[in-house]
N, C-alpha and C positions, 0 to 999 in steps of 0.2 A: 504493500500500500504506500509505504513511504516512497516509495522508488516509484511508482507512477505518479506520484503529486511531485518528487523532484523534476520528472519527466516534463510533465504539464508545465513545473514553472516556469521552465528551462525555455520549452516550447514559445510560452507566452512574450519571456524577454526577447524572445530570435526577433518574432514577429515585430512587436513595439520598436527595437533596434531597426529591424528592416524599414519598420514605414516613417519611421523618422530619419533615414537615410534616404527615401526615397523620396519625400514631403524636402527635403534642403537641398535635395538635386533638381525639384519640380519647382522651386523658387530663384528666378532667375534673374542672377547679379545685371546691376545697369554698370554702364561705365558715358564719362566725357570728356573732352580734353577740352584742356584752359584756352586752348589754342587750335584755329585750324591751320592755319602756316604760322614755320617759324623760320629764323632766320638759324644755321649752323653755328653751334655754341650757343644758342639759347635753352634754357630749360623748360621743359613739356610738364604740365601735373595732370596725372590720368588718376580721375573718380568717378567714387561712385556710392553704390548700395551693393553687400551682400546678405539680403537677409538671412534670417536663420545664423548666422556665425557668432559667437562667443566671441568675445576680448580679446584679439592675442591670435586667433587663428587664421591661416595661410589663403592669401589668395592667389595663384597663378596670374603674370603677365603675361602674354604671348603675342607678338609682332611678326605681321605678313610684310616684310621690309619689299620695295620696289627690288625684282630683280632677281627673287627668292621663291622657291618650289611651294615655299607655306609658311603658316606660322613658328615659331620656335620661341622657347623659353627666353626671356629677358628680364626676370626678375618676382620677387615675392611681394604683394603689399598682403598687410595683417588688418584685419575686424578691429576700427574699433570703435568709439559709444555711438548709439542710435545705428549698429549695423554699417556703418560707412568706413569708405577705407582713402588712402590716397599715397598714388606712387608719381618720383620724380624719375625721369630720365634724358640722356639731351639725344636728340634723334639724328640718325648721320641720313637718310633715307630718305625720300615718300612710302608713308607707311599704313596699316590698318593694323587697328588696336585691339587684344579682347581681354578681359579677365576670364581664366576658369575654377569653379568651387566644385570640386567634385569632377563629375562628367559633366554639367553646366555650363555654356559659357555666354558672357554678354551680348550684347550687341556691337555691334565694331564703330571704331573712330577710327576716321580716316585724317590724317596730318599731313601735310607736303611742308617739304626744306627746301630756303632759298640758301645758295654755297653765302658766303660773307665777304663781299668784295670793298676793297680797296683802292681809288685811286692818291698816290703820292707823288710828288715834283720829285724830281734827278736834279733838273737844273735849269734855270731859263726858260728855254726852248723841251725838253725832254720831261714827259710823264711817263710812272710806271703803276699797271694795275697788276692787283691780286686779289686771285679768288680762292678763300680755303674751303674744305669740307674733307669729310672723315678720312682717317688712313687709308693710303693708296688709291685713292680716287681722283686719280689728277687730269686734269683738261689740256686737250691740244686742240681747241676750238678757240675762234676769234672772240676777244672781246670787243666790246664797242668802245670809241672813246665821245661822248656829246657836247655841248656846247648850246645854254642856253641863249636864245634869242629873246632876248626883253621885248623887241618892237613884234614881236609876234606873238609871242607870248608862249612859246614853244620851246622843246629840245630838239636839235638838227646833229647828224653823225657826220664828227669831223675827222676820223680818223679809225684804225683797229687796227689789233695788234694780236698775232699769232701768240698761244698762250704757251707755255712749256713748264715741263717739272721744274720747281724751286724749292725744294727741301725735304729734307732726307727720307727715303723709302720706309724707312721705320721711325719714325716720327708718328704720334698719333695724330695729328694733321698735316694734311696733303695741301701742300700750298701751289700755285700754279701761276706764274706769270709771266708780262708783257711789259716791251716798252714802245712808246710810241712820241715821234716828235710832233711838235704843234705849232703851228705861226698864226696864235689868236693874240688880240688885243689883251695890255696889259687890264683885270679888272674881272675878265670874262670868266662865268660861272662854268665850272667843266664837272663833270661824273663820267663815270664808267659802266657800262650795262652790259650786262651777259641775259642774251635772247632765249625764248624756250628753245629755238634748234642749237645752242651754242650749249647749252645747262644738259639737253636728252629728256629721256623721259622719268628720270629717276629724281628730277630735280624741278624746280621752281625758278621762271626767270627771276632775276634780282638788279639792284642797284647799289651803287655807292652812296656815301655822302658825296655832294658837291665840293668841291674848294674854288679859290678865287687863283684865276693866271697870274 
């Protein structure tokens, strides 16, 4: 007798454990990001809700980075008060986002990266542009060099410049640059642009700041 009421209660916990694993797998985490584009070297915060989770306990990241067969682990955010969680990371990629709790997973957020370009003076007459983004990711695509027109009220492309490697293979950034000569007016507002054909498809066109010739 006793061994079948052990049975039974044995029985009863499987069940109650089973449907409270199955009732936190059928509860399904949100996720959003602070950001839908960012610029290379900014930081992303991806949240959300996991209900059902206690204090302290594991949520899976996982990122479908541009480029890539699927998603793959990128990090753990943890439960905490009111069920919410939140994770940072800085994004080298165009990417889609998911948390998983369980077999669960969110809903996806999707982020695009512009690289982080720089235009800086050489000298006089000579500018040099730089575009960074993640290890080993380097461009041998044109950047642009522009030139704002006050009486127009426009930017016009006054020049580009074939990019090449500028700094080391192992380096965790991938720097890439150009130089290019100019014969504008002292005064004249200039930037640097990299186009969506010059960025591909894993990237975000971008700009520079401005400076003065």
């Amino acid at each position: 007798m006793t061994r079948t009421v052990s049975i039974a209660v044995a029985l009863v916990v499987a069940v109650i454990a089973a449907s409270t694993a199955a009732a936190r797998s059928a509860a399904r985490p949100t996720l959003g990001a602070s950001a839908r584009t960012v610029s290379f070297g900014d930081t992303l915060t991806l949240q959300g809700k996991a209900p059902g989770l206690s204090h302290g306990e594991k949520i899976q990241v996982l990122a479908h980075a541009c480029g890539f067969t699927g998603p793959v682990p990128v990090g753990t955010a943890r439960a905490g008060a009111g069920d919410t969680y939140k994770f940072t990371l800085l994004p080298q990629l165009n990417a889609s986002y998911v948390v998983q709790v369980g077999t669960t997973r969110s809903n996806a957020a999707t982020v695009t990266v512009r690289p982080a370009v720089q235009l800086r003076r050489v000298n006089a007459h000579t500018f040099a542009a730089d575009v960074s983004v993640g290890a080993g990711q380097y461009f041998t695509s044109k950047v642009v060099v522009q030139a704002y027109d006050a009486a127009k009220g426009r930017w016009r492309t006054v020049a580009n410049g074939l990019l090449k490697p500028n700094s080391d293979p192992g380096e965790p950034t991938a720097v890439s640059s150009a130089k290019v000569r100019l014969g504008v007016r002292a005064g004249t507002r200039l930037r640097a642009l990299m186009t969506q054909a010059a960025v591909g498809a894993c990237y975000r066109p971008a700009t520079s700041s401005s400076l003065t010739a």
